[in-house]
N, C-alpha and C positions, 0 to 999 in steps of 0.2 A: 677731098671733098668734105671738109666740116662743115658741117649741120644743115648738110643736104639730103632733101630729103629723095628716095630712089625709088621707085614702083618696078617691078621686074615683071616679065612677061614668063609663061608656064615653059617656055622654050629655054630662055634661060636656067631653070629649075629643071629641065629635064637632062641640060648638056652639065649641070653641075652632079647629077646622079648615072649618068651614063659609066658606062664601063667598058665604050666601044675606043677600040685605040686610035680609030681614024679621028676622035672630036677630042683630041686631048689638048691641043692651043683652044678649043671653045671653052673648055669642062675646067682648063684655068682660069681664063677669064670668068667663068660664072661663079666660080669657089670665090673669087677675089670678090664681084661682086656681094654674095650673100655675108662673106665678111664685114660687110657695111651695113648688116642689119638692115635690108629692103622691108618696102611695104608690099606683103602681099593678099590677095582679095579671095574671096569664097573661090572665086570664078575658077583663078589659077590652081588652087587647090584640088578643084573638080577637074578642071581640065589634067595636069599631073599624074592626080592617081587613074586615071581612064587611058593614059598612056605607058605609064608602070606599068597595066595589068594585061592592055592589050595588044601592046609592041613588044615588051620587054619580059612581059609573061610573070609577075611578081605575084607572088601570091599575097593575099589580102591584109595578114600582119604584119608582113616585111613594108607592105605598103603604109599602115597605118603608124606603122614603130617611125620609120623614114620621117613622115611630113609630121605627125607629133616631136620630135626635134627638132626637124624643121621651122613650125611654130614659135619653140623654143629661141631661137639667134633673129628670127625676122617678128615685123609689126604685123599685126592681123587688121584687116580693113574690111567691113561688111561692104559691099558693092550697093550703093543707095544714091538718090538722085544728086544730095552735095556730094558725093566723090565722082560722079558721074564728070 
């Protein structure tokens, strides 16, 4: 896919950070995607860490250290009415 551009959804962010053995053909596919440098949005961000911390039970800095890399490899998008 060159110079396509991808917007990933917080599901996919969360089966690429899982550590559950049952989502491991998801948690590939999602590592593949985020290699393609996605656009991701405030939205997903929020949604992510609220599921880190209340499904997965992460504490606050594992969470923050996690999606600040994550920032890192993907595009940041403010969610505003032209992205809408």
């Amino acid at each position: 896919m060159p110079n396509k551009k991808i917007f990933i959804d917080s599901n996919i962010l969360i089966y690429a950070l899982s550590q559950e053995n049952s989502l491991s053909y998801k948690k590939q596919i999602a590592v593949d995607l985020l290699c393609q440098h996605p656009i991701l949005s405030t939205q997903i961000i929020n949604e992510c860490s609220n599921v880190l911390r209340r499904k997965f039970n992460w504490d606050y800095q594992e969470i923050q250290e996690t999606l600040e890399f994550t920032l890192k490899i993907t595009t940041f998008s403010d969610v505003t009415l032209s992205t809408i």
